[in-house]
C-alpha positions in Angstrom: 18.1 10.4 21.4 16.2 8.5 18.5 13.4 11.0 16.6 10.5 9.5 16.0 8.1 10.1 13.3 4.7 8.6 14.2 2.8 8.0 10.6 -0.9 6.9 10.0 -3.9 6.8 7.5 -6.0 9.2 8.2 -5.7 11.4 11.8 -4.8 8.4 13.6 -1.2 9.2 14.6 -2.6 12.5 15.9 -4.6 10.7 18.3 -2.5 8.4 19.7 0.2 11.2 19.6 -2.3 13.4 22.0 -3.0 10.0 24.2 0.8 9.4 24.4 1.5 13.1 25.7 -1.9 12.7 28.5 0.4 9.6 29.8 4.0 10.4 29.3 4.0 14.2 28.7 4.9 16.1 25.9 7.9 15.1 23.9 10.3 16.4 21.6 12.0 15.3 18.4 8.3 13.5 17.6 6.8 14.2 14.4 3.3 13.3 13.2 2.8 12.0 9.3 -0.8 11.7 8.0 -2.0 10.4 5.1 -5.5 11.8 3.9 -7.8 10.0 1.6 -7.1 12.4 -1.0 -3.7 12.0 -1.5 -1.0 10.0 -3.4 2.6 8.7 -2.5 3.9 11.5 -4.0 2.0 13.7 -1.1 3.3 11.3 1.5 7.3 11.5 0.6 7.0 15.3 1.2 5.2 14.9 4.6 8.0 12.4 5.4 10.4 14.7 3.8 9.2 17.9 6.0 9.5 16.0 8.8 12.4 14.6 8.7 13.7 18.4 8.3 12.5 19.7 11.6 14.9 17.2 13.0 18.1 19.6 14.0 20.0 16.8 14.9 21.7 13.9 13.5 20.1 11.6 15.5 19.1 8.0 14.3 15.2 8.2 13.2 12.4 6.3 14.1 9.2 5.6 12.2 6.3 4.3 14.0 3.3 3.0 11.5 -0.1 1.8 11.7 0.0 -1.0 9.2 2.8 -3.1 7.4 2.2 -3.1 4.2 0.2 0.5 4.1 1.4 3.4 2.7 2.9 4.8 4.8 5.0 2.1 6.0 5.8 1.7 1.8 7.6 5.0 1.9 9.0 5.1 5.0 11.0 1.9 3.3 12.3 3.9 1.1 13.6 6.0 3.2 14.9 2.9 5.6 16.4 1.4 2.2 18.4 4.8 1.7 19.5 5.2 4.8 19.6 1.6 6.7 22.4 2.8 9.3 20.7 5.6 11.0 16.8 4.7 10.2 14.0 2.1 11.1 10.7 0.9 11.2 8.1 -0.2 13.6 4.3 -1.5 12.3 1.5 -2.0 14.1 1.6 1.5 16.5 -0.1 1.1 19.5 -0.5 3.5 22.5 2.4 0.4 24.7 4.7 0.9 22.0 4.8 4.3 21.9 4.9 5.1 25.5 7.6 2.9 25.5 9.3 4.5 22.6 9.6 7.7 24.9 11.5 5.9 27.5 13.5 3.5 25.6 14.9 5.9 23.2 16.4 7.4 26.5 18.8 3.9 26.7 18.7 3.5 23.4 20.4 6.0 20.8 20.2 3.7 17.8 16.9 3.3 16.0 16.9 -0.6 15.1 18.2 -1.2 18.5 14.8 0.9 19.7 12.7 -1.0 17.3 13.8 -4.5 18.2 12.7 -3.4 21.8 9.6 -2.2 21.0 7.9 -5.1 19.0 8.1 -7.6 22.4 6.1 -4.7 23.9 3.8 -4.2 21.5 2.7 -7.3 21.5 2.3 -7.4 24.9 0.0 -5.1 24.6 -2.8 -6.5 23.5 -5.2 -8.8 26.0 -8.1 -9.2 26.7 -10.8 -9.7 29.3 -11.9 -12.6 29.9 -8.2 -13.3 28.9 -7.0 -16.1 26.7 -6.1 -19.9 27.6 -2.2 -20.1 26.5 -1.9 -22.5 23.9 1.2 -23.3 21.5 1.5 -21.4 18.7 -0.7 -22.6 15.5 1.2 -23.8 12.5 0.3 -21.7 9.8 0.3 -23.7 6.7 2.0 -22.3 4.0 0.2 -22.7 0.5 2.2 -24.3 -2.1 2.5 -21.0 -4.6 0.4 -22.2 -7.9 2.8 -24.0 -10.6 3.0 -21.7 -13.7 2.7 -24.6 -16.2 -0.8 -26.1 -16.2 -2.9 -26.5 -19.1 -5.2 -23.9 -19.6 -5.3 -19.9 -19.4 -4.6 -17.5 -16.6 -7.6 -16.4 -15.2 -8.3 -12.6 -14.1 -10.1 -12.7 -10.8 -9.8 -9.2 -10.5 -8.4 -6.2 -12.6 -7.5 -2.4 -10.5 -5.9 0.7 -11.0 -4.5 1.9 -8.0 -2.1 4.3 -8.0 -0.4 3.4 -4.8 -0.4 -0.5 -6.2 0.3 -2.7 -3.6 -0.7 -1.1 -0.2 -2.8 -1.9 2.9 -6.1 -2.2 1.7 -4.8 -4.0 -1.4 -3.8 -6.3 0.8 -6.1 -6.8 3.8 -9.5 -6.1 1.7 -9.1 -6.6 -2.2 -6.7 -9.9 -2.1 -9.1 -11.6 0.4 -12.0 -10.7 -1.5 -11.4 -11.5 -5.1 -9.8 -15.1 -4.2 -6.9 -14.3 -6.0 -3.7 -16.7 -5.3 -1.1 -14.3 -7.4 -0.8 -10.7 -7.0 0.7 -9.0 -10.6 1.4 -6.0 -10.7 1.5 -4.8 -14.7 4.0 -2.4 -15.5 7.2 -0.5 -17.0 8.0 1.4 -14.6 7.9 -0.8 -11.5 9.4 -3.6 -13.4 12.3 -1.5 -14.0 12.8 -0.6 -10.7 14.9 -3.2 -8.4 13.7 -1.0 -4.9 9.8 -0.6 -5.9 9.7 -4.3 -6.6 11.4 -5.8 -3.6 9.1 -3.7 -1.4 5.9 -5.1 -3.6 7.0 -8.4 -2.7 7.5 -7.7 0.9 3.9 -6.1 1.1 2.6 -9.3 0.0 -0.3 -11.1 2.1 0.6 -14.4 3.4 0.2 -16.9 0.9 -0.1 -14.5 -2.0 2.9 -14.8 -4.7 3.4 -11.0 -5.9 5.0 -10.7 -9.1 5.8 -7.5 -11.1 6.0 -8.2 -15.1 6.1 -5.5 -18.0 3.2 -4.6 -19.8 4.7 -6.9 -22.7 5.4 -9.8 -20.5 1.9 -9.6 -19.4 0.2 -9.4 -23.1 2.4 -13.2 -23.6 1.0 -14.9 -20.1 -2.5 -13.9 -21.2 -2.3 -15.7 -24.6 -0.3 -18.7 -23.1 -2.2 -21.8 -22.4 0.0 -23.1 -19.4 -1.3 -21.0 -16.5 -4.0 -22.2 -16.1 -3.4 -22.5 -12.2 -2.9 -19.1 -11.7 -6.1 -17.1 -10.2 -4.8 -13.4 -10.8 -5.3 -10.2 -9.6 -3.8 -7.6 -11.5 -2.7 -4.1 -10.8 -2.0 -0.4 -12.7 -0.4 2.2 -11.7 -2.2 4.1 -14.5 -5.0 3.8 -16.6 -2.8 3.7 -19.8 -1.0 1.1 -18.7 -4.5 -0.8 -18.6 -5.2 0.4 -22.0 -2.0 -0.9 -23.7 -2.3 -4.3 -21.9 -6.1 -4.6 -23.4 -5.1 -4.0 -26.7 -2.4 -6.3 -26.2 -4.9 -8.9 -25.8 -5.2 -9.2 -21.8 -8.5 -10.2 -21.6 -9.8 -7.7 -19.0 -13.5 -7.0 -18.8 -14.0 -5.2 -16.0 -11.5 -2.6 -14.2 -11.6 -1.9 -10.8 -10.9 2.3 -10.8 -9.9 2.6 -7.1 -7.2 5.5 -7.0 -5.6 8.0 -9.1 -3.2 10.3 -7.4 -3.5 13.9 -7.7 -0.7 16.0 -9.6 -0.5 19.5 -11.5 -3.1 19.8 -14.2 -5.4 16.8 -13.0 -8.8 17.4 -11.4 -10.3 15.6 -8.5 -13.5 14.1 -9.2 -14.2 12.3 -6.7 -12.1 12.2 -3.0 -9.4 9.6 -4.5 -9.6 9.9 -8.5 -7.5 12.6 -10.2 -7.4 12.5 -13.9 -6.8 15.3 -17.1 -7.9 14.6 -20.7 -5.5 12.0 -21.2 -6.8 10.0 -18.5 -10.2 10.2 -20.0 -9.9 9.3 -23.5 -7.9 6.8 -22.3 -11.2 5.4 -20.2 -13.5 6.4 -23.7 -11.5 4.2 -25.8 -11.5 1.1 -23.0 -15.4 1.5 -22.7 -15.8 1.0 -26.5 -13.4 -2.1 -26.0 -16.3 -3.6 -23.5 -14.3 -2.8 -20.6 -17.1 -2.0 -17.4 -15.7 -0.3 -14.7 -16.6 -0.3 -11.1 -15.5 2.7 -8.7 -15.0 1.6 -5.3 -12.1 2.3 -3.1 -13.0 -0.7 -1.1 -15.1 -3.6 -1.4 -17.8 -2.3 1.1 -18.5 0.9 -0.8 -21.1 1.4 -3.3 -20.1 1.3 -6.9 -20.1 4.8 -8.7 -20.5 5.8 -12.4 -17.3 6.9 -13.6 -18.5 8.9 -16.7 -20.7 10.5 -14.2 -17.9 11.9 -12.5 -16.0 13.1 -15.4 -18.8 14.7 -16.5 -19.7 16.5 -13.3 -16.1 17.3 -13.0 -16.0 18.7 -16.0 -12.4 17.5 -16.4 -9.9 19.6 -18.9 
């Protein structure tokens, strides 16, 4: 029998886990992943990692996520990636597909055979009342990506730091709303990193070129006058990786400060911003470069004060 691990933002796959056991009765083998508002990615692989353990099998394993692209469904490909025999992935959980995940992993004992059965059903799913006149499916016109070599500078729509990068509300919220046509996420470490970047480029909105570039690289496409066609939104993972690219010469005057995962010696100042010292002076010395910042996890939120929070965090 597959295992399942049904993963969510938020209590969401509790829910639907407690709907699914009203219906279908209580299961086992399942195992619920959350992932809270105050946590990072690092937070999420040892949920994943946990439950994964409570499996005393070596049965194939199932995850079931709310959104392609989020978080969760992020490191559950990592997982996937390192295991692609004996794991898989489902987005887009609804209550269909995971009633019928109980019953088809009684047929079924491999997990991509399960999830190749489930997506069909999923989508079957969803109707509506008054229902909807059948009509051939739209052709989605894909956007030509931007050429690289017009005259004139790259322009930065939008500048964050984000310590999960390129996740669900990166993608569904942020993208749409700063009119970006090229996602870039700037720096080192993810450029170094063959498995990161693939699954960057995978989370990807439609019509939305992600590219991951070195700090370095980054510093040279600012000062070159042949992007001019490129309407860029840029990521950090950290906030000195933003400071090196500014005194580099990328011409960011405003940053975005969205999420900073919490680790050992950080303090939380505000639900999704962990930062120490380091992190600090390394905001001081971007504010006396001009950089504004404006705190919002999402684009409907009010904007905070960041120095506000560090000083009423009294962060050491």
């Amino acid at each position: 029998m597959v295992n399942l691990i049904v993963a969510s933002h938020g209590d969401f796959a509790k829910g639907i886990l407690m709907s699914g056991s009203m219906i279908f009765g209580e299961q086992e083998n399942v195992e619920v992943v959350t992932f809270q508002p105050t946590e990072g990615p690092d937070d999420l692989d040892k949920h994943y990692q946990e439950a994964l353990a409570k499996f005393d099998n070596d049965d194939d394993t199932l995850f079931l996520v709310d959104l392609w692209g989020g978080s969760p469904f992020n490191r559950a490909s990592l997982l996937q990636k390192q295991d692609p025999e004996h794991k898989a992935i489902v987005a887009g959980l609804n209550l269909p597909m995971l009633i019928e995940a109980y019953g088809g992993r009684l047929g079924k004992d491999k997990a991509a055979d399960l999830a190749q059965y489930l997506v069909p059903v999923a989508k079957d799913g969803v109707k509506s009342v008054p229902e909807t006149e059948e009509a051939a499916p739209a052709q989605v016109e894909k956007k030509a990506a931007p050429a690289n070599f017009k005259a004139g500078h790259i322009n930065i729509k939008l500048a964050r730091l984000d310590t999960r990068l390129l996740h669900g509300q990166v993608a569904t919220a942020w993208t749409p709303d700063s009119k970006a046509n090229r996602i870039i996420v700037v720096s080192d470490a993810v450029a170094r990193d063959e498995l990161r970047k693939s699954l960057i480029k995978q989370a990807a909105p439609n019509n939305v070129r992600a590219n991951i570039v070195p700090i370095s690289k980054m510093v040279e496409v600012a000062n070159d006058d042949r992007f001019g066609g490129v309407e860029a939104f840029l990521l950090f993972e950290t906030v000195e990786d933003v400071l090196r690219a500014v005194e580099g010469g990328v011409p960011i005057k405003s940053l975005n400060v969205g999420s900073m995962a919490h680790s050992e010696g950080k303090t939380m100042v505000n639900k999704v911003l962990s930062m120490d010292k380091t992190d600090v002076a390394a905001f001081e010395k971007l504010r006396d470069l001009g950089v504004k910042f404006d705190v919002r996890k999402v684009p409907s939120d009010s904007s905070a004060n960041l120095f506000d929070l560090i000083k009423k965090a009294n962060v050491k």
